[in-house]
DOKE-480558 format. One record per atom (N, C-alpha, C): residue in one letter; chain; x, y, z; atom name. Coordinates in steps of 0.1 Angstrom, whole numbers, padded with zeros to 4 digits. Each point is the difference from the previous one (the first is absolute). Layout:
BEGIN
 residu chaine     X     Y     Z atome
      A      A     X     Y     Z    CA
...
END
This chain:
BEGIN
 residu chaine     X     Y     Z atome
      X      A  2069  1486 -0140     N
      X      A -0002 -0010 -0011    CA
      X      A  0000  0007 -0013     C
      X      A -0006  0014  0001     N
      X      A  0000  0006 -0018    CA
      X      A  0016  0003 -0001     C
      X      A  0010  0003  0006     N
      X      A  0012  0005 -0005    CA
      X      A  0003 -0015 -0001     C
      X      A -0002 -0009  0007     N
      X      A  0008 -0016 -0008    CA
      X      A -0004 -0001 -0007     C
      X      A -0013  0002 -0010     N
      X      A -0003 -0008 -0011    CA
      X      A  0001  0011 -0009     C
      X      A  0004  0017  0006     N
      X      A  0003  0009 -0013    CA
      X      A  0010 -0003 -0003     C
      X      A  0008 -0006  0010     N
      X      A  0014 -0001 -0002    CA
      X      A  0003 -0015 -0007     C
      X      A -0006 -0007  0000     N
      X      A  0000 -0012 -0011    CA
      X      A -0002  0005 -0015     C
      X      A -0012  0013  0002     N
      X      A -0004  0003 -0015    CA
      X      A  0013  0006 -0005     C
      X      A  0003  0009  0005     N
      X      A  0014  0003 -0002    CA
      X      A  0010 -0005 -0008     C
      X      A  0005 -0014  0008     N
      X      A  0007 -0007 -0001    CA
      X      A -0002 -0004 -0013     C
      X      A -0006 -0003 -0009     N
      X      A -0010 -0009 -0009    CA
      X      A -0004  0013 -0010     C
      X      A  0007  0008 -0002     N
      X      A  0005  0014 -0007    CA
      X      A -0015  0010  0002     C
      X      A -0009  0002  0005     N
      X      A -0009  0008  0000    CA
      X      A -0001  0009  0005     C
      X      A -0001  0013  0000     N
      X      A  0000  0015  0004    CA
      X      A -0014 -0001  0013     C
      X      A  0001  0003  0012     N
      X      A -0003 -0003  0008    CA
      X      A -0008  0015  0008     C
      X      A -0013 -0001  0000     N
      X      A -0001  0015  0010    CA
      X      A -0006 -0003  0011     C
      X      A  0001  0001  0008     N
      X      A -0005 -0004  0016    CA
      X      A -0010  0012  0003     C
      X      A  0004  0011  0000     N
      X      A -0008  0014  0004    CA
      X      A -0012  0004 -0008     C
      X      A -0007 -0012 -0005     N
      X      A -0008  0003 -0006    CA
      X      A -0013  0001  0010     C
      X      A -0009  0012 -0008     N
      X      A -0016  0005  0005    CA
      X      A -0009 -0012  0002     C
      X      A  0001 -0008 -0012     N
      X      A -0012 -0013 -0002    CA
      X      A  0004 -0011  0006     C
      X      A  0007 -0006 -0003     N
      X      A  0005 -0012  0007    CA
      X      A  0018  0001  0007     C
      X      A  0000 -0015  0007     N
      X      A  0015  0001  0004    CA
      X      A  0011  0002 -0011     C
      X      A -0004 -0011 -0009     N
      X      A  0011  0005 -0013    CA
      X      A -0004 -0005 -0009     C
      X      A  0005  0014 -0009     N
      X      A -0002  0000 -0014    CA
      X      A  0017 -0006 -0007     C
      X      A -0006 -0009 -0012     N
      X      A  0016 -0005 -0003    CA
      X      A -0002  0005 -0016     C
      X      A  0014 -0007 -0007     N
      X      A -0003  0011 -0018    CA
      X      A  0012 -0010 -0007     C
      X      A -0001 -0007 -0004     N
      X      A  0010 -0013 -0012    CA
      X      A -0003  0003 -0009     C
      X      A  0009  0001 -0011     N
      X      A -0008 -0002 -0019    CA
      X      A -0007  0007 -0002     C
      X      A -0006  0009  0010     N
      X      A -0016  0005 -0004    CA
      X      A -0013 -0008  0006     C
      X      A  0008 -0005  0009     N
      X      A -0014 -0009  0009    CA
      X      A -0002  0010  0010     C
      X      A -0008 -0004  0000     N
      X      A -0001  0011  0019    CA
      X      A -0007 -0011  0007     C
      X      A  0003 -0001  0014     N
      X      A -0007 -0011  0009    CA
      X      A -0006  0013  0013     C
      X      A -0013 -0004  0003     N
      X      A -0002  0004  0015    CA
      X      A -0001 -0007  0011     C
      X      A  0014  0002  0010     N
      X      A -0005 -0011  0012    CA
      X      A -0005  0002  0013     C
      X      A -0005 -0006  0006     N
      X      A -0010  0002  0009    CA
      X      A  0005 -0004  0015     C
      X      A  0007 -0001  0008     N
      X      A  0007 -0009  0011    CA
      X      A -0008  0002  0009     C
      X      A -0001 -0010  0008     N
      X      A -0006 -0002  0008    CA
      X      A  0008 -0013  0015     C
      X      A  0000  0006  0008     N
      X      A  0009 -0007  0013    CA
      X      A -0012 -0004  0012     C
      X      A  0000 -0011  0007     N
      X      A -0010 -0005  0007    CA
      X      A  0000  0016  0011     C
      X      A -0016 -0005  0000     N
      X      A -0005  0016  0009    CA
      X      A -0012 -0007  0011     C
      X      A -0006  0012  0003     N
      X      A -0009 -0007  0011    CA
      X      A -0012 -0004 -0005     C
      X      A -0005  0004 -0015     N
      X      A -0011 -0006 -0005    CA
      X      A  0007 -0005 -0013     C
      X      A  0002 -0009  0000     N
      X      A  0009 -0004 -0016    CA
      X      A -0010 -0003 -0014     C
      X      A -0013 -0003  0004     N
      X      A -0013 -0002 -0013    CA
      X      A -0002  0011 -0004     C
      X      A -0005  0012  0009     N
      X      A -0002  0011 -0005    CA
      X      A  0014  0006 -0005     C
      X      A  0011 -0005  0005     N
      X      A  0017  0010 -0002    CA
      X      A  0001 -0004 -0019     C
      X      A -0002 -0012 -0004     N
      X      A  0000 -0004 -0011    CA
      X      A -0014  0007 -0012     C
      X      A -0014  0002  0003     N
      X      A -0011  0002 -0002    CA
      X      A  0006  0017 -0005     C
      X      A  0006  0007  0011     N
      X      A  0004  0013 -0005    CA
      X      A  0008  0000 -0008     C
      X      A  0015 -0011  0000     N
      X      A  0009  0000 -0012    CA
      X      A -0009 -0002 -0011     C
      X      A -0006 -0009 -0005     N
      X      A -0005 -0003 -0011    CA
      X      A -0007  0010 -0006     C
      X      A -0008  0008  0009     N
      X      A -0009  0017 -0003    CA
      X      A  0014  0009 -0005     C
      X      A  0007 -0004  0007     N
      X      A  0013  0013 -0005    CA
      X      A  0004  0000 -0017     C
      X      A -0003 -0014 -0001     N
      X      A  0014 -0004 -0011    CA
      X      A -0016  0000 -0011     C
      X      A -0013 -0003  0002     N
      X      A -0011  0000 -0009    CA
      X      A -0001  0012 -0007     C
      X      A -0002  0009  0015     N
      X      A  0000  0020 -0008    CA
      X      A  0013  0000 -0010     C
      X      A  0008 -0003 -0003     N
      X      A  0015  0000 -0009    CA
      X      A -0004 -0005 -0010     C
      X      A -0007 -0012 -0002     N
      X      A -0002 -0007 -0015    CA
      X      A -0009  0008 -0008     C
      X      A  0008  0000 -0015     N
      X      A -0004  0012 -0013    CA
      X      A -0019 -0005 -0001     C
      X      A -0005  0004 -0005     N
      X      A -0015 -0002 -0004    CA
      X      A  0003 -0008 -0012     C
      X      A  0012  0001 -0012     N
      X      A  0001 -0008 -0008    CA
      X      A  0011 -0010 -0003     C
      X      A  0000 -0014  0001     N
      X      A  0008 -0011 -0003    CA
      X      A  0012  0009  0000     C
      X      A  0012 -0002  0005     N
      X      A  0018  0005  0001    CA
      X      A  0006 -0011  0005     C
      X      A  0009 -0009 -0013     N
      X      A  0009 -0006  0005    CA
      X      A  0013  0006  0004     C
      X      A  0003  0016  0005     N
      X      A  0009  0001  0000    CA
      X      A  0003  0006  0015     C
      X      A -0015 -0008  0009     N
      X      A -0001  0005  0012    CA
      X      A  0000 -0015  0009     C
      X      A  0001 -0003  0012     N
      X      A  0001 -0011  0007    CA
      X      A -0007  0010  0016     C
      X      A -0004 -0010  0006     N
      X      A -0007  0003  0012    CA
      X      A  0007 -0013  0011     C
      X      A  0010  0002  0012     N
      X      A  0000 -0008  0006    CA
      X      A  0000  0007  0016     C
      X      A -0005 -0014  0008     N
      X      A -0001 -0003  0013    CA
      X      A  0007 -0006  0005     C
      X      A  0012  0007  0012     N
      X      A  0010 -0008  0006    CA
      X      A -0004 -0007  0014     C
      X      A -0003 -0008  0007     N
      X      A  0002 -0003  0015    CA
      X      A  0005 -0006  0003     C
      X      A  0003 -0003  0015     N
      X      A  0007 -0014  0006    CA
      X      A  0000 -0012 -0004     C
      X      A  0008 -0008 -0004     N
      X      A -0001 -0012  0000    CA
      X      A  0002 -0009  0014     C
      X      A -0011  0005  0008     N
      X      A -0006 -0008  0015    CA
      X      A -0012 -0004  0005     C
      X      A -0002 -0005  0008     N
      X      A -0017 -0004  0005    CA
      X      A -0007  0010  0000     C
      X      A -0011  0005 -0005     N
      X      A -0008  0012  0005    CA
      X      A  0005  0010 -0001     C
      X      A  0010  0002 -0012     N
      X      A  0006  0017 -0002    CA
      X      A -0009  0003 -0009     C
      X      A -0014 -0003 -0010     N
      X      A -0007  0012 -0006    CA
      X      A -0015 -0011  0007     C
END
């Protein structure tokens, strides 16, 4: 699921890194930077999401940056987060 939706960022002109330390992917437009977070139905999906959101929290600057975005990808199915 992160290479489909890196691969949408892609598509939609954005420099795309997957091999990132912190999260699944770091993206980079204009000077925006996004951090995303993916997440695919697992065997505990409240806690699977609970840790994405911890991931992507530690990432946000201590001071206001619009030039940063924070997202969460998952399933669009019953019970995927």
């Amino acid at each position: 699921m992160a290479r489909d939706f890196a691969g949408w960022l892609s598509s939609r002109g954005w420099t795309v890194v997957t091999d990132s330390d912190v999260v699944d992917i770091v993206a980079e437009k204009d000077g925006h930077l996004v951090y995303v977070e993916v997440k695919a139905a697992g065997s505990a999906p409240g806690l699977d999401v609970d840790t994405a959101i911890g991931q992507l929290v530690r990432r946000m600057p201590s001071e206001p940056d619009r030039s940063v975005s924070f997202a969460l990808v998952v399933r669009d199915e019953p019970r995927s987060v």
